[in-house]
VOZA-392808 format. One line per field, with one value per atom (N, C-alpha, C): residue in one letter; x, y negated, z negated; atom name; chain; residue number from 1. Coordinates in steps of 0.2 Angstrom, whole numbers. Atoms other than C-alpha are relative to their C-alpha. Layout:
<recs>
rest	c(A_...)
px	c(X_...)
py	c(Y_...)
pz	c(Z_...)
atom	c(CA_...)
kette	c(A_...)
nr	c(NUM_...)
</recs>
This chain:
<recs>
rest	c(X_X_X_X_X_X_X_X_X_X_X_X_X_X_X_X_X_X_X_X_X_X_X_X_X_X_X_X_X_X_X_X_X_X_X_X_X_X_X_X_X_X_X_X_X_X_X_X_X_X_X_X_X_X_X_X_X_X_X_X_X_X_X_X_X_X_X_X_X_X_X_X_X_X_X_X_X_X_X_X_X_X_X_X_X_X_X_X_X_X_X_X_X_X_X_X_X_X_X_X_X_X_X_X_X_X_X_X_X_X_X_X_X_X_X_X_X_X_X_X_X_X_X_X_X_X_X_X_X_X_X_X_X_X_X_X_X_X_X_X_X_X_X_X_X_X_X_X_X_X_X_X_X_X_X_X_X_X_X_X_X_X_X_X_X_X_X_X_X_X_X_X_X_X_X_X_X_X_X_X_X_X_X_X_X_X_X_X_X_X_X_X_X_X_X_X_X_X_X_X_X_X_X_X_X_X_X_X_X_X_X_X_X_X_X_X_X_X_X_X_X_X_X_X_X_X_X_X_X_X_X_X_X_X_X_X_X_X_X_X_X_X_X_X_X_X_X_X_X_X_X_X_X_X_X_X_X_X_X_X_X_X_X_X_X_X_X_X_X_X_X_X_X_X_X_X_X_X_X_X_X_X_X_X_X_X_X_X_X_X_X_X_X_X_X_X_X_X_X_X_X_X_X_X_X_X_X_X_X_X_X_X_X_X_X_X_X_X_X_X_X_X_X_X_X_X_X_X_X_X_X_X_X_X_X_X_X_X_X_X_X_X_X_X_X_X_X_X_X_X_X_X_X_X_X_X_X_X_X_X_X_X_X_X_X_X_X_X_X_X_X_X_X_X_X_X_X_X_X_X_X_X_X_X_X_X_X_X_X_X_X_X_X_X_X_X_X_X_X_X_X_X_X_X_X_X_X_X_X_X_X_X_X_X_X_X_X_X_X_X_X_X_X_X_X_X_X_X_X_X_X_X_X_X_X_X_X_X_X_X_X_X_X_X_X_X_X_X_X_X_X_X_X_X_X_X_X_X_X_X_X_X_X_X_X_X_X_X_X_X_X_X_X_X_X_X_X_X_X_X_X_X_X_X_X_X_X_X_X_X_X_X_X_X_X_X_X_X_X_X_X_X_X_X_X_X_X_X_X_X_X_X_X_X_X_X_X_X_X_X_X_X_X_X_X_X_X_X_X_X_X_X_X_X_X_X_X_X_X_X_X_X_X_X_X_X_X_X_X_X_X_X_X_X_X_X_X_X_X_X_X_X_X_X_X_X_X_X_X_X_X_X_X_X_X_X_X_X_X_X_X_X_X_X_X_X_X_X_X_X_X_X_X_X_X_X_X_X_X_X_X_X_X_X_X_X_X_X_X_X_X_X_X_X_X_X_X_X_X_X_X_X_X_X_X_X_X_X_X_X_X_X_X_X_X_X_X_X_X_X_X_X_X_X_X_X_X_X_X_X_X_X_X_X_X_X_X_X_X_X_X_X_X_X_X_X_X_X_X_X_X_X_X_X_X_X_X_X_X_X_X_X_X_X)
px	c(-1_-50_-7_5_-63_-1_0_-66_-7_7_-78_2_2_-85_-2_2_-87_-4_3_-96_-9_9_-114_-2_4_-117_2_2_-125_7_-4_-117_7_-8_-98_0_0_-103_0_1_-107_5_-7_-93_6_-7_-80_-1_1_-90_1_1_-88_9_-7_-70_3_-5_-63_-1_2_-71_6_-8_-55_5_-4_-46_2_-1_-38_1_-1_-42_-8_7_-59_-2_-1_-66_-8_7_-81_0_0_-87_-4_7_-97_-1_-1_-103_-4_2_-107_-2_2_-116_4_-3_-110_5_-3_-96_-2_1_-105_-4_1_-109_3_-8_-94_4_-6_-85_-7_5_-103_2_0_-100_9_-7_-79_-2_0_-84_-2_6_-98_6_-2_-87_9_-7_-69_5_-6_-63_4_-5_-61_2_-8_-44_1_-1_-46_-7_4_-57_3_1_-59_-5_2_-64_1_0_-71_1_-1_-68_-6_4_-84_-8_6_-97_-6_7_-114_1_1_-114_7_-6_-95_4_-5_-80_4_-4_-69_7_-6_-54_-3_1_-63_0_2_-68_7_-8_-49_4_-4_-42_-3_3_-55_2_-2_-51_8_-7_-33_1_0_-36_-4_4_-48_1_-2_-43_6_-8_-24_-2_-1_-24_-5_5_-37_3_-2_-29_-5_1_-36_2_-3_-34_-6_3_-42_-3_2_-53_-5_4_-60_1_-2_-64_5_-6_-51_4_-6_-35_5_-2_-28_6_-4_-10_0_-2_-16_-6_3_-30_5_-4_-17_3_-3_-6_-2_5_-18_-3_3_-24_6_-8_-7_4_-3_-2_-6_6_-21_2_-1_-13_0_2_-19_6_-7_-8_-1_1_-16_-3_3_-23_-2_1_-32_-6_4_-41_-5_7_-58_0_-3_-51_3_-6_-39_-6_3_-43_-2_0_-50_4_-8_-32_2_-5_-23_-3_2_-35_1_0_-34_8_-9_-13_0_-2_-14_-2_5_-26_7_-5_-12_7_-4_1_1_2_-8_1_-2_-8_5_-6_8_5_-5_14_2_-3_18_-7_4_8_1_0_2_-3_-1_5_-1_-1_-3_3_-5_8_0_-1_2_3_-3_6_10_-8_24_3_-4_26_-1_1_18_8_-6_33_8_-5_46_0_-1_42_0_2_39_11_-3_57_5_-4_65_-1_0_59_3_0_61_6_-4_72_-4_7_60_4_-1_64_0_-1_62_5_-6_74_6_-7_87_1_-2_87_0_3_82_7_-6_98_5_-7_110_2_1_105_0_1_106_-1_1_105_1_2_101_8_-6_120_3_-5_124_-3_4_111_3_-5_125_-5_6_112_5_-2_119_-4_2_112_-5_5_100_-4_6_93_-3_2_92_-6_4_83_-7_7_70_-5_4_68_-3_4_63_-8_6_50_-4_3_44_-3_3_40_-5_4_30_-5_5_19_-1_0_26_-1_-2_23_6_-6_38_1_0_31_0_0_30_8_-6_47_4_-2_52_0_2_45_3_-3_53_9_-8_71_3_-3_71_3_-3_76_-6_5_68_-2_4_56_5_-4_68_4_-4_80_-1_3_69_-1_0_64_3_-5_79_6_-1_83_-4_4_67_4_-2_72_7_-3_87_0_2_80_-1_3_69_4_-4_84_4_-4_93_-2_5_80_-3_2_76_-7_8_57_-2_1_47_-3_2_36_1_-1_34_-4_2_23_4_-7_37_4_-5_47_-1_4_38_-1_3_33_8_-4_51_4_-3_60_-4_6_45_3_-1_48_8_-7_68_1_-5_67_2_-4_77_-2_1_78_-1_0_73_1_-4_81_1_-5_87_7_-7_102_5_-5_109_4_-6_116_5_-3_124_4_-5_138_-4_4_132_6)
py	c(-7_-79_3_-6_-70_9_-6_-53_7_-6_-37_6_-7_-24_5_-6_-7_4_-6_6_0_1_12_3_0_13_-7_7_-3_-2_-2_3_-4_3_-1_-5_7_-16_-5_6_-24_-1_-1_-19_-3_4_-24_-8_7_-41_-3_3_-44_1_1_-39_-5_2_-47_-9_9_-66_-2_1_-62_-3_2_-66_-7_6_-84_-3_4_-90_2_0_-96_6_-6_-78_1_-1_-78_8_-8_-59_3_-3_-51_9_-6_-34_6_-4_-19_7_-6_-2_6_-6_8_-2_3_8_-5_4_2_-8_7_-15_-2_4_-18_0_0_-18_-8_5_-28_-8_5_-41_-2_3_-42_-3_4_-46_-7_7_-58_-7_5_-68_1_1_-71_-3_0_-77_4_-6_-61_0_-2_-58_7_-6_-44_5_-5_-26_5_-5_-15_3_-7_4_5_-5_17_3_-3_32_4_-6_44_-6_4_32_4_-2_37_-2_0_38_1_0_35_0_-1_41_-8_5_27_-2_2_31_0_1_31_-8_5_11_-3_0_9_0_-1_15_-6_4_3_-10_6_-12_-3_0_-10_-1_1_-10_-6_6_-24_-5_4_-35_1_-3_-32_-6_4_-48_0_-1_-41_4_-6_-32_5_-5_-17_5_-4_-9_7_-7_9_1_0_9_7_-4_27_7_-6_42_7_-6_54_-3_1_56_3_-7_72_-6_2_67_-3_-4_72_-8_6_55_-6_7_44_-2_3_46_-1_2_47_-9_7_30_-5_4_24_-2_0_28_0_6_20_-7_5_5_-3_-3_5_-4_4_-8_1_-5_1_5_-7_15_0_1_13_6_-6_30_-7_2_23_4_1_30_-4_4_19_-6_6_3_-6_5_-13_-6_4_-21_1_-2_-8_-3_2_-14_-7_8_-33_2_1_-31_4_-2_-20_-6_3_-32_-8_4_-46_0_-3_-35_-1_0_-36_-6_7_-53_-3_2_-57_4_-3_-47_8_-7_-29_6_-6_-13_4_-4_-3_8_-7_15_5_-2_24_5_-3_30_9_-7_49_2_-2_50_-2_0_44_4_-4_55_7_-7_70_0_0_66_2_-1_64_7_-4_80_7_-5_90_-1_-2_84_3_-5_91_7_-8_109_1_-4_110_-5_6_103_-1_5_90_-5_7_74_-3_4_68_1_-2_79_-3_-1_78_-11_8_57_-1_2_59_2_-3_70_-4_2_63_-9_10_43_-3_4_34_-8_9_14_1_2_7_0_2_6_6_-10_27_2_0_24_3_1_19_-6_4_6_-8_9_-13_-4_6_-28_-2_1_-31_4_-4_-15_1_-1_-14_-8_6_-33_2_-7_-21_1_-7_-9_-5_5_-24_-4_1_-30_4_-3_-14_3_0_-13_-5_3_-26_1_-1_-18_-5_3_-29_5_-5_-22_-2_2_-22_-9_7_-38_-5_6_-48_3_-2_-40_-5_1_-47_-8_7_-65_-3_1_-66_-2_-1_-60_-3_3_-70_4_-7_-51_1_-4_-43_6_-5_-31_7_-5_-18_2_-1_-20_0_-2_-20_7_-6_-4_5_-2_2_1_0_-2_5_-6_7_7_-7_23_2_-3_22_1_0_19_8_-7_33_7_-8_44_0_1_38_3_-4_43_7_-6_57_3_3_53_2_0_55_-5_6_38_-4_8_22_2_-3_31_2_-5_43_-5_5_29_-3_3_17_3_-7_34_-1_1_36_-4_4_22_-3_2_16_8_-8_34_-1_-1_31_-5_4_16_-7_2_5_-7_7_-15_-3_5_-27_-8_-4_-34_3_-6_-21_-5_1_-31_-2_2_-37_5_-5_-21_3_-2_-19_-7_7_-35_3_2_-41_1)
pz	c(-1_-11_2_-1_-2_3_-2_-5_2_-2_1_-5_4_-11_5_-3_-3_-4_4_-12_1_3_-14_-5_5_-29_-5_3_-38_-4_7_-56_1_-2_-47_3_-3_-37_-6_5_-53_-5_3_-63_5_-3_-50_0_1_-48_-8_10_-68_2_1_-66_5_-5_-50_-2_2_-58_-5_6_-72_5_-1_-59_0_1_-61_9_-6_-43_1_-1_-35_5_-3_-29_2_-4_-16_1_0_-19_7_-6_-3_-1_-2_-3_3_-7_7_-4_4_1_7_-3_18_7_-7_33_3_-6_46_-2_1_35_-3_1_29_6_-6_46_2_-4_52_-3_5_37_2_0_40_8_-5_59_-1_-2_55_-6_4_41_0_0_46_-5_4_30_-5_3_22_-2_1_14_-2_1_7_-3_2_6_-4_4_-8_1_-2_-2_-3_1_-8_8_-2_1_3_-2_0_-1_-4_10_2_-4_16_7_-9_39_-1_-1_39_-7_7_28_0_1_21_5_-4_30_7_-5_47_0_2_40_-1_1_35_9_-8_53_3_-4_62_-3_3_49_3_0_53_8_-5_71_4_-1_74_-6_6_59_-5_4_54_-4_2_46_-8_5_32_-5_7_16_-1_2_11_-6_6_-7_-1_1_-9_-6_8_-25_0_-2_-26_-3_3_-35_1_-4_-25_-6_3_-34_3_-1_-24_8_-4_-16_8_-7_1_3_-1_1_0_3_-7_7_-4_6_6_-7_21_-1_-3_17_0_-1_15_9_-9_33_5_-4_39_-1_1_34_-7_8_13_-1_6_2_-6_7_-12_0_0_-19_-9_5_-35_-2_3_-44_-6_3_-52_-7_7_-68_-3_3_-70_-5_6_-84_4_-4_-76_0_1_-83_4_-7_-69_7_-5_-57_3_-1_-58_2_-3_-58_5_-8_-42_3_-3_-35_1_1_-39_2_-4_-34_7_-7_-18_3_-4_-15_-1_2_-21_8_-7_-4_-2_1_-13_2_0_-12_-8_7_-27_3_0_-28_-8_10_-44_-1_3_-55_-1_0_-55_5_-8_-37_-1_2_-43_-4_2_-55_1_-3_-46_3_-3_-36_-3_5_-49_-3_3_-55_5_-4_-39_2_-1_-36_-4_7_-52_3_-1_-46_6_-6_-27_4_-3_-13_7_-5_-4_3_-4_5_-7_3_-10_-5_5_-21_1_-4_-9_-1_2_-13_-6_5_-30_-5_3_-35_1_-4_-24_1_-2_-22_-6_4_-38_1_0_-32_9_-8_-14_2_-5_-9_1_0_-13_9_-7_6_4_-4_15_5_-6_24_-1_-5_31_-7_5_20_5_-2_32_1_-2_34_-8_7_14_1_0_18_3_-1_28_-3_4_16_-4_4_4_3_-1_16_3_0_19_-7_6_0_-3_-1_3_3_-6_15_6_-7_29_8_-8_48_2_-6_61_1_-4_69_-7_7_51_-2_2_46_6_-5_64_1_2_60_-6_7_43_-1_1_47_6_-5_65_4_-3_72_7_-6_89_-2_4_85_5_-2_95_-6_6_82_-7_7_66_-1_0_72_1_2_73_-7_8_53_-1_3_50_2_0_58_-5_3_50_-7_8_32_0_3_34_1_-1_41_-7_8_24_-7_6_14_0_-2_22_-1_2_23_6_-8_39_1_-6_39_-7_3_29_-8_6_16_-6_5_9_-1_3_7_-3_7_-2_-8_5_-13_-3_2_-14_-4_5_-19_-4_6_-31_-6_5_-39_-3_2_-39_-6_6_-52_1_-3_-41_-1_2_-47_8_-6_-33_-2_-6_-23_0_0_-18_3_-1_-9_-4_5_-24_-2_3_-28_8_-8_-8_2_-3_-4_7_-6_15_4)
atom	c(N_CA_C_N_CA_C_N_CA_C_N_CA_C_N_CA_C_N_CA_C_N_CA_C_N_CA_C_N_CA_C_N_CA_C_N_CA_C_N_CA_C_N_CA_C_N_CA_C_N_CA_C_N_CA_C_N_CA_C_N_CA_C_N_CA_C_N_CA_C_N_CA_C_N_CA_C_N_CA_C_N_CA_C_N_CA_C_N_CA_C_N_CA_C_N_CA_C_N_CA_C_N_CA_C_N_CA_C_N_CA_C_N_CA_C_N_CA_C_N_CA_C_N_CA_C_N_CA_C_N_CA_C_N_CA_C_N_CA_C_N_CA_C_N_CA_C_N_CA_C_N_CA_C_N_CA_C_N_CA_C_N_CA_C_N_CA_C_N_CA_C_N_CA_C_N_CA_C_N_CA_C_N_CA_C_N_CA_C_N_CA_C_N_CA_C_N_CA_C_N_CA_C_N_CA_C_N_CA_C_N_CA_C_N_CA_C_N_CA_C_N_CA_C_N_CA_C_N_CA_C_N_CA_C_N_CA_C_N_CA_C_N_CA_C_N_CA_C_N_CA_C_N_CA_C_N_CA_C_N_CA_C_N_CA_C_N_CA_C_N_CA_C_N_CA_C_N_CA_C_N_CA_C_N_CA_C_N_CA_C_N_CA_C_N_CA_C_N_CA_C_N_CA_C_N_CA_C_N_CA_C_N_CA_C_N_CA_C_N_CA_C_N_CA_C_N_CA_C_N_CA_C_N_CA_C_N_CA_C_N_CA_C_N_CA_C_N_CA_C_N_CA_C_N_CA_C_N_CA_C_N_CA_C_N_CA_C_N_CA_C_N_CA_C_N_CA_C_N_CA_C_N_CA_C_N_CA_C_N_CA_C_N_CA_C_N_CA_C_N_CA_C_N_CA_C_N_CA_C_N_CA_C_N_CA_C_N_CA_C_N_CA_C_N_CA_C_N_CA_C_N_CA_C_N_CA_C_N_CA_C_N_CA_C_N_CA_C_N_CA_C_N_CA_C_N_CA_C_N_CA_C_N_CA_C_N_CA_C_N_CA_C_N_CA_C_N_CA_C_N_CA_C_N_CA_C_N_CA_C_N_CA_C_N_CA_C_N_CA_C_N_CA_C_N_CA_C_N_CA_C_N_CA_C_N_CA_C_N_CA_C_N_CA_C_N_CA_C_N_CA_C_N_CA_C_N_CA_C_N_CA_C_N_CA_C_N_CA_C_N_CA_C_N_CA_C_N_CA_C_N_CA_C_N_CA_C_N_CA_C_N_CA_C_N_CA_C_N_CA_C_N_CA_C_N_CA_C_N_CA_C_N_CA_C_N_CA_C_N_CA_C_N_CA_C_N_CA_C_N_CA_C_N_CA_C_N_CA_C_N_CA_C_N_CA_C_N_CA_C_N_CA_C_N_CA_C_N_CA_C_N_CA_C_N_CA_C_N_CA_C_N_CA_C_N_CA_C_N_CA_C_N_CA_C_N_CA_C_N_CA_C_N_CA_C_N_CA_C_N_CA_C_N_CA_C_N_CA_C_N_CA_C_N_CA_C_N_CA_C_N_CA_C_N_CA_C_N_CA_C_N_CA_C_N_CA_C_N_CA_C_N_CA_C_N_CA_C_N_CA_C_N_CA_C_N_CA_C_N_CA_C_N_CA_C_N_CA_C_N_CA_C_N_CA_C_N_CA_C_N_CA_C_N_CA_C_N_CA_C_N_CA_C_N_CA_C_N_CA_C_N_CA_C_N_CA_C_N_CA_C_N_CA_C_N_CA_C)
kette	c(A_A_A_A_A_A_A_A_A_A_A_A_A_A_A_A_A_A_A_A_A_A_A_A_A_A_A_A_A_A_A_A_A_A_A_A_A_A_A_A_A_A_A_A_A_A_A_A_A_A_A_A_A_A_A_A_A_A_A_A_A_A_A_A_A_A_A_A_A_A_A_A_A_A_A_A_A_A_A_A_A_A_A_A_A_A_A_A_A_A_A_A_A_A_A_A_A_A_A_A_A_A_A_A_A_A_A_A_A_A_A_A_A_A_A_A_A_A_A_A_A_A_A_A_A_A_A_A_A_A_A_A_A_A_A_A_A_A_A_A_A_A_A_A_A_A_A_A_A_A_A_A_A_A_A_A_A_A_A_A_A_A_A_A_A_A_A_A_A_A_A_A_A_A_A_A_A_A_A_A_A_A_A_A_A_A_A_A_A_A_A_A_A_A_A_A_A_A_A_A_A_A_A_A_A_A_A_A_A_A_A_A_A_A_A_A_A_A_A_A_A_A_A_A_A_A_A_A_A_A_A_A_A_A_A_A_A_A_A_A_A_A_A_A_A_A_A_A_A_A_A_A_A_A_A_A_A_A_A_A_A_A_A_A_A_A_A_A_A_A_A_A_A_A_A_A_A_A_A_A_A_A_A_A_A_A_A_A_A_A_A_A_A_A_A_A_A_A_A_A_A_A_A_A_A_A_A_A_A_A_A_A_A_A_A_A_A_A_A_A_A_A_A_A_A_A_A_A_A_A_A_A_A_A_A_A_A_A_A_A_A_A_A_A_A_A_A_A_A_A_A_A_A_A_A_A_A_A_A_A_A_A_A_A_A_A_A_A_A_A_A_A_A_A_A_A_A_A_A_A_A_A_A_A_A_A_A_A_A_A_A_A_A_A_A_A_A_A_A_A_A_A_A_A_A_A_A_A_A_A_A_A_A_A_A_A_A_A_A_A_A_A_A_A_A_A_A_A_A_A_A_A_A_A_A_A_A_A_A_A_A_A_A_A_A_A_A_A_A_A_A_A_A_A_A_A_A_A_A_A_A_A_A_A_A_A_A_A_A_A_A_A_A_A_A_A_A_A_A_A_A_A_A_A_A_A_A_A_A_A_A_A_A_A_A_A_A_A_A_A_A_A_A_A_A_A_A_A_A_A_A_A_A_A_A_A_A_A_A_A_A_A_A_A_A_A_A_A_A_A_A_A_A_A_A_A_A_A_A_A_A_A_A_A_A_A_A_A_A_A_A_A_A_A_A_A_A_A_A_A_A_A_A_A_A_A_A_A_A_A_A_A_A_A_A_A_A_A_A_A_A_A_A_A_A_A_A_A_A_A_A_A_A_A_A_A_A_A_A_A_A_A_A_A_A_A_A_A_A_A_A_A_A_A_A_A_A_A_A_A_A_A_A_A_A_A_A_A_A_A_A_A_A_A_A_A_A_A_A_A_A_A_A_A_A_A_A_A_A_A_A_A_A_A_A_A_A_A_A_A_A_A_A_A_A_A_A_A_A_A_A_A_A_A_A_A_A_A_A_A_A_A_A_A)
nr	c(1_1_1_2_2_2_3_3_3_4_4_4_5_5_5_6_6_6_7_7_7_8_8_8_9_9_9_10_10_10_11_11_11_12_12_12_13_13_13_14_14_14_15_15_15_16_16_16_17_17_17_18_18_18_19_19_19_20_20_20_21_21_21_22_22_22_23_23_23_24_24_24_25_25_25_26_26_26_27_27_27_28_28_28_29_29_29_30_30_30_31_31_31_32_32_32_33_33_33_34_34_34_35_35_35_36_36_36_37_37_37_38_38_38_39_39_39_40_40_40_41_41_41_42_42_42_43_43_43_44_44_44_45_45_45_46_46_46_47_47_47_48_48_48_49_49_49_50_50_50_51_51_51_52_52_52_53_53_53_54_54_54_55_55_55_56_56_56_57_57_57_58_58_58_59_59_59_60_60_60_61_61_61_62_62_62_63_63_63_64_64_64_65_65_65_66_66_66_67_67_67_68_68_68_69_69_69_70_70_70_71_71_71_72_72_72_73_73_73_74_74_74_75_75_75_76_76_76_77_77_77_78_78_78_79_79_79_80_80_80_81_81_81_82_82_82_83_83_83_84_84_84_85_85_85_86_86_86_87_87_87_88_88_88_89_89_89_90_90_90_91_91_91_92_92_92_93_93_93_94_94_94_95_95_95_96_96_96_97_97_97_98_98_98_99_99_99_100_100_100_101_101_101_102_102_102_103_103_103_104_104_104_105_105_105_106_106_106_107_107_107_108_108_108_109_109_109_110_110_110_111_111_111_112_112_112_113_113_113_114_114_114_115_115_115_116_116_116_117_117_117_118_118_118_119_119_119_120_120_120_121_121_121_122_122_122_123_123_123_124_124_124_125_125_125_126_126_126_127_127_127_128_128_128_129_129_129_130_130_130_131_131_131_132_132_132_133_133_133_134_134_134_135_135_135_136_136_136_137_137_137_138_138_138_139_139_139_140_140_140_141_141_141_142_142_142_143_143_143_144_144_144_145_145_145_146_146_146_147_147_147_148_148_148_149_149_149_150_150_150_151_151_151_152_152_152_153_153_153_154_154_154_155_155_155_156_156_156_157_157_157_158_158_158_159_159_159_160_160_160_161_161_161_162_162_162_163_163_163_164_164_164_165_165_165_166_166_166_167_167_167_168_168_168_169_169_169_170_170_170_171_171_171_172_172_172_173_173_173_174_174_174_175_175_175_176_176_176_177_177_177_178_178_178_179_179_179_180_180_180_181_181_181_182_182_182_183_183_183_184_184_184_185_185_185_186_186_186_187_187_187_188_188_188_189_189_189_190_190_190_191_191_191_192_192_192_193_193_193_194_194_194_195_195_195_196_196_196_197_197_197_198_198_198_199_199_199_200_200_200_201_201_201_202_202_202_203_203_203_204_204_204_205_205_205_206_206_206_207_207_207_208_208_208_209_209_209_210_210_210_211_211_211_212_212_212_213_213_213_214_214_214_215_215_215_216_216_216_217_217_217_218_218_218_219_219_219_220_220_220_221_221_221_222_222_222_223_223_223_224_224_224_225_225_225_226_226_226_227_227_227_228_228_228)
</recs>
């Protein structure tokens, strides 16, 4: 496993490097203090797998680093390590492409299980952000109430067995075209699942969804509770 540190300041490079060694696999660390040498470093060494990003960089912000990651190096994970905690970051790096979002509060326990999370194929979503949600649905009627009231298990949907097989590699943080490699579908008709998850959900993008059903509870598989 090779991964890139982003941050500038020392204090956190050396802290991550002590934690990310607990990992039980061989982990070649590289690190960067600002954007433009963390994108220079992901170009110059293509084994990368995965970067770990702060947000509030010196020359360029993190999500501008995140947008260019994702468009010049899809094939690079990205997990979001970084003082912000405010909803409106979370989701923003989530829909730059973001398979985490880890607050620099959190414990270096939480950290390691995202990070494992991440490579196992899921996405980590911190738990404030889900329970901001949970509680924002309790008072108002949101996209998310209106699922939260009314939907108790993936089949109340109404979704297909293959679109709930979708929705399961979309909680992976699969794109279209790995959704479309996986299930032997034409990316026409994956993208036609999606839309209808997110019309089921009553979400707008890929974000809300994930946020969503993580917040509902929901056992996975999801198809086991849905005949085919």
């Amino acid at each position: 496993m090779n991964i890139l540190v982003v941050d500038d300041h020392f204090l956190i490079r050396d802290a991550l490097r002590d934690w990310l060694k607990r990992l039980n696999r061989d982990v070649t660390i590289l690190e960067a203090t600002d954007g433009h040498q963390a994108l220079e470093l992901v170009s110059k060494h293509t084994e990368i797998q995965l970067v770990v990003l702060e947000l509030n960089l010196p020359g360029r912000d993190g999500f501008s680093v995140l947008d260019e990651l994702r468009e010049h190096h899809p094939t690079v994970s990205v997990v979001v390590l970084s003082a912000r905690q405010d909803p409106d970051s979370v989701a923003r790096a989530f829909d730059l492409g973001a398979l985490g979002f880890i607050p620099k509060s959190e414990r270096p326990e939480v950290l390691l299980s995202a990070l494992e999370l991440v490579f196992a194929g899921g996405t980590y979503i911190p738990s404030q952000l889900l329970l901001s949600e949970v509680h924002a649905s309790s008072k108002a009627e949101t996209p998310f109430a209106a699922v939260g009231t009314r939907t108790r298990k993936p089949a109340d949907l109404g979704l297909t067995g293959r679109q709930l097989d979708v929705l399961e590699l979309m909680m992976k943080g699969k794109s279209n075209k790995a959704i479309c490699r996986e299930l032997n579908r034409a990316e026409p008709t994956v993208k036609n699942h999606v839309t209808a998850i997110l019309k089921a959900l009553k979400v707008m993008n890929r974000t809300e969804a994930v946020i969503t059903v993580s917040s509902l509870g929901w056992e996975r598989p999801l198809v086991q509770s849905h005949a085919r």
